[in-house]
N, C-alpha and C positions, 0 to 999 in steps of 0.2 A: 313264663317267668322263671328264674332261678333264686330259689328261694335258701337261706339257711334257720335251719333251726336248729335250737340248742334245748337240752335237756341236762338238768343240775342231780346230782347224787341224791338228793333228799326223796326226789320224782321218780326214783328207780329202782328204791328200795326198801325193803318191809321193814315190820316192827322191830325187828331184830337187826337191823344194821346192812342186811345181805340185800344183795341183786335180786330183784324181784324180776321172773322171767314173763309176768303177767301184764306189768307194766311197761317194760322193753315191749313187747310185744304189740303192745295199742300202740305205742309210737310208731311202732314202724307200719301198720296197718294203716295209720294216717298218712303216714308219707305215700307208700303202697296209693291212696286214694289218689293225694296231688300227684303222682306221676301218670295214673291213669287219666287224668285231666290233663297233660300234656306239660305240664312243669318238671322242670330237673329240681333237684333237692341233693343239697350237703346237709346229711345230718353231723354235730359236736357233741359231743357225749363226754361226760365226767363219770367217774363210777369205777377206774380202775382198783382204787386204793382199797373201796369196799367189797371187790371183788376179789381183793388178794389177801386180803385180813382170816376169812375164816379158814381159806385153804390151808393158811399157816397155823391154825390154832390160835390167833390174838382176838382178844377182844376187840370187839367193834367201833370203842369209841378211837376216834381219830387221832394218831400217834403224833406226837408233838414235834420229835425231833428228823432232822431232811435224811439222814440216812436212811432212817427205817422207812419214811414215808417212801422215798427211791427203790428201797428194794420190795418192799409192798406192791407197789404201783408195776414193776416189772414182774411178778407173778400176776398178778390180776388182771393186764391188759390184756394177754391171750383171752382169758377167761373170761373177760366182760366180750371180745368180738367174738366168742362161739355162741355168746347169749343172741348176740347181734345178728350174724350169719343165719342162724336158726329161722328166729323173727323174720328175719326178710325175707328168704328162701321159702316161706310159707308165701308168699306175695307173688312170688315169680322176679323177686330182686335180685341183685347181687349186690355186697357191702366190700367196697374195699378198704382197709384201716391204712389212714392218713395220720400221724404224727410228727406232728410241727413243733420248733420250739422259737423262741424272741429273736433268734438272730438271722429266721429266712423271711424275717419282714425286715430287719435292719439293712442288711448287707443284699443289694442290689441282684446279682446272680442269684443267689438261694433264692430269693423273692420271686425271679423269672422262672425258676426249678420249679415252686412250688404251685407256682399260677401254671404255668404246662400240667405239669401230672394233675392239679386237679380238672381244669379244662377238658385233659383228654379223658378222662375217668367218666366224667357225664356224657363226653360225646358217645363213650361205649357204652353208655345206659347204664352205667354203674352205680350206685348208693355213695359218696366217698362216707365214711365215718371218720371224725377226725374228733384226736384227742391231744392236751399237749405229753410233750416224748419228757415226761415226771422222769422216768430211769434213770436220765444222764441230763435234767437240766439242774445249770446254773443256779444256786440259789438267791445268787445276786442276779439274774435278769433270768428272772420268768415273768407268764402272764399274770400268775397271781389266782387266777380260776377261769374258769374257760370261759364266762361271758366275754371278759374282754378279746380272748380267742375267736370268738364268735362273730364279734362286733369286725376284727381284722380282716379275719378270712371272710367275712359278707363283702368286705372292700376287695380280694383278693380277688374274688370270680365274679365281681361287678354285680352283685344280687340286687334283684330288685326289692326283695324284703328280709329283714331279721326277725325269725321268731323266739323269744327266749320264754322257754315254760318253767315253771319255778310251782310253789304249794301254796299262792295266791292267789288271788282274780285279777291281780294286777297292783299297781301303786294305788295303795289307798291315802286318803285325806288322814288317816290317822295308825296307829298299833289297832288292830283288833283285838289284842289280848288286853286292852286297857282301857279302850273307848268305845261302846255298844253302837255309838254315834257312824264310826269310820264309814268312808263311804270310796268308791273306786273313782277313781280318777282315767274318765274317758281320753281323753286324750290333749297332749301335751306339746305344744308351738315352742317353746326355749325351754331348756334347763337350766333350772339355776337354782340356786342357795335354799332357798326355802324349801322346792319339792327334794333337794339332797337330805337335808334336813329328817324329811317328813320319811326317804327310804329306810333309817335307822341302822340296825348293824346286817351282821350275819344272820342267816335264816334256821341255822340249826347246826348242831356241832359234826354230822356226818359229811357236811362239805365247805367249801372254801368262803363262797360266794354270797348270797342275801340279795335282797331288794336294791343294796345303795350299790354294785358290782352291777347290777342289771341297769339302772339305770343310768350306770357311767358306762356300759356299753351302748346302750340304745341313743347314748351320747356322740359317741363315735360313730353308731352308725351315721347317726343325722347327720356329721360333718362330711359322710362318705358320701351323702346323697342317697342313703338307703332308708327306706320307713321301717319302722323297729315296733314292733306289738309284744307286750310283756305280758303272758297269759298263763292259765291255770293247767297243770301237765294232764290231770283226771279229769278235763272239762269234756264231754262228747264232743267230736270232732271239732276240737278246738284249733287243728292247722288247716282244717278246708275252709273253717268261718275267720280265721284270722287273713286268710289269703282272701276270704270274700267281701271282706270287710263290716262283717256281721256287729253290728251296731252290741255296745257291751259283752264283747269277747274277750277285754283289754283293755291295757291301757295303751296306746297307741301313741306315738314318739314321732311327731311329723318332720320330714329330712330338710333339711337347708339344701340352697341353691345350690351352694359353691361344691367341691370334692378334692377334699386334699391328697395328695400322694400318701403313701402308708407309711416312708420313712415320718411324714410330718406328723399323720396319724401316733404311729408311735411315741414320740416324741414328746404329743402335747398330751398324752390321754393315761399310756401306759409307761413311761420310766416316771419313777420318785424323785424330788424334786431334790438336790444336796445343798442348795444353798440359794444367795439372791445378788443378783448384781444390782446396782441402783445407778440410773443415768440420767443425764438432761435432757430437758425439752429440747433441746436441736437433737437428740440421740434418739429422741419417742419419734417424732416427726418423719427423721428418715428412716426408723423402721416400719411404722406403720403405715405409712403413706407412699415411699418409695420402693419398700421390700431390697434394703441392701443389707450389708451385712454391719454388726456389730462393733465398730474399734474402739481404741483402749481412752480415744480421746474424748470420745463420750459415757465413758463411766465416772461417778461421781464417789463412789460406794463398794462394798464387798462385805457379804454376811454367808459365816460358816466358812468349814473347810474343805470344800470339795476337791476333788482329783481330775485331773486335764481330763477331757472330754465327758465327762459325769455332765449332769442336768441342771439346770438352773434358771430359776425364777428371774425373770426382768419388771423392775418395776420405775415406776418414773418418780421425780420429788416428793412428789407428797404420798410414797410408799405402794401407789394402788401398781398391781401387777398387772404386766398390760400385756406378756411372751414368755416363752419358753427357750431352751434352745439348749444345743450340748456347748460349753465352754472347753475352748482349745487350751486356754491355761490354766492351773490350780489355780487356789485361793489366793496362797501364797504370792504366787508370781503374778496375777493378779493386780492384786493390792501394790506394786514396786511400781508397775506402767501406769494404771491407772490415771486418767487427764492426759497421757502423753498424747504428743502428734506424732503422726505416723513416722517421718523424715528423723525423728530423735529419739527412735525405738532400738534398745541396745541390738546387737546383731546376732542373728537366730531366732529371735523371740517372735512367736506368726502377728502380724498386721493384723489379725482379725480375731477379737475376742471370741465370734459365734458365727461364723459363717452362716448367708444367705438359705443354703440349702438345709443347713441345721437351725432353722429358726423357724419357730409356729408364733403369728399374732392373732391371741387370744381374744374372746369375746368381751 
């Protein structure tokens, strides 16, 4: 099996904010386990930022603003993979550091780059470690925190499982800091509103991510066709019983049939949404039914400002969202065509509000 698993900042770190080399260390000795069992393993790893905080002298808590956080995170990735190198190297590992940012899943070739080096990395028995590249990403298009990273790259090297470890036993029924009641949530056939609901916010102010980031990656995974287990970082061999299928190891995230390409992944899972286009029932039909692409003659509607190829929400008459998809015109422009037929669209302006290939119909 090829397996990924992810490890969140909160799981890697002691009271004090800092890498803890005790806990890197069980992780990688689990891994160390599943390769001895004959599995390849990518491990995802968050933890640069807290690795480059005390080197500089800053306080621990998480700096708010993207400069600092950028140059944080470029002193500390060294320093989180010599934790890493270390840890494995005890195993008979080798780790090599993979950083990836949103646009070698967007754009086609990077996407091919980044499936080769990782492919060829396991074929050489290699550990990949991958983190996203904080230095120099975008703050308009990142992942946001590395579940969703996790949730990709499981798609990228076709895993057959996601493991995302976090400082719960999984998606509980409730807050445990509020309901003595709360109970773990074994495992989970759709995702939808209520158990989002039920993931609540952030896990804690030393990382990104939380409960509702895990489970919108283990959401992705499902769409990849991959099973996704949400489990406790300090459990005892919590990646060999999660691969074993160890009956309450987790909450466990059962995959859908189908597998979308990662541009679509992207698309429907990881960009923000700028706005909504509203269209008719002839326009639902042959999107959902036909899989074509979007014209200007089926829109009814336009909400918010968005900017040509930004993200946006499709919804039919009666408001319910039923797609995704990047739109090729603003707001603006937009709003002028809208209802036109193709044949009496002024000249320049693209025939297609949302292209085919840029379009996800959602659950």
């Amino acid at each position: 099996m090829i397996i990924v698993a992810k490890v969140g900042t909160s799981s890697i770190t002691d009271e004090y904010g800092e890498i803890s080399a005790t806990a890197v260390a069980k992780f990688c000795r689990e891994v160390v386990t599943l390769r001895q069992a004959g599995h390849r393993v990518v491990m995802v790893t968050s933890g640069a930022i807290a690795a480059g905080l005390p080197a500089l002298g800053l306080d621990a808590g998480r700096p708010r603003d993207a400069v600092t956080l950028q140059a944080v995170s470029a002193v500390g990735q060294s320093r989180l993979m010599r934790v890493y190198d270390v840890a494995l190297a005890e195993g008979g590992l080798i780790g090599g550091q993979v950083l990836l940012a949103p646009l070698d899943f967007m754009v086609r070739s990077q996407y091919l780059h980044a499936r080769s080096t990782l492919t060829r990395l396991l074929e050489l028995g290699v550990v990949p470690v991958v983190n996203e590249n904080d230095a120099i990403a975008d703050d308009e298009i990142r992942f946001g925190d590395n579940d969703r990273l996790a949730a990709l790259v499981a798609h990228l090297v076709s895993a057959d499982m996601l493991v995302l470890l976090t400082d719960q036993p999984g998606l509980l029924t409730a807050d445990p800091r509020f309901d003595s009641a709360a109970s773990l949530i074994e495992e989970i056939v759709e995702v939808d509103q209520t158990l989002e609901a039920a993931a609540g916010g952030a896990g804690s102010d030393r990382g990104s991510g939380g409960m509702v980031s895990k489970l919108a990656a283990a959401k992705i995974a499902a769409w990849s066709g991959v099973r996704a287990v949400i489990a406790q970082a300090d459990r005892a061999d919590v990646l060999t019983e999660a691969v074993a299928g160890t009956p309450g190891v987790g909450t466990v995230v059962v995959p859908r049939g189908g597998r979308l390409p990662a541009r679509k992944l992207w698309i429907a899972f990881a960009v923000g949404s700028s706005g909504t286009v509203y269209v008719d029932d002839g326009a639902r039909r042959a999107l959902t039914e036909r899989g074509v692409s979007l014209l200007p003659a089926g829109v009814t509607g336009v909400k918010g400002g968005f900017a040509a190829l930004e993200a946006v929400e499709i919804a039919d008459p009666d408001g319910q969202v039923f797609a995704k998809g990047l739109c090729k015109l603003d707001a603006a422009g937009l709003r002028e065509v809208a209802g036109m037929q193709t044949a009496d669209l002024p000249e320049g302006i693209a025939h297609e509000v949302v292209h085919r290939d840029d379009l996800v119909v959602l659950p």
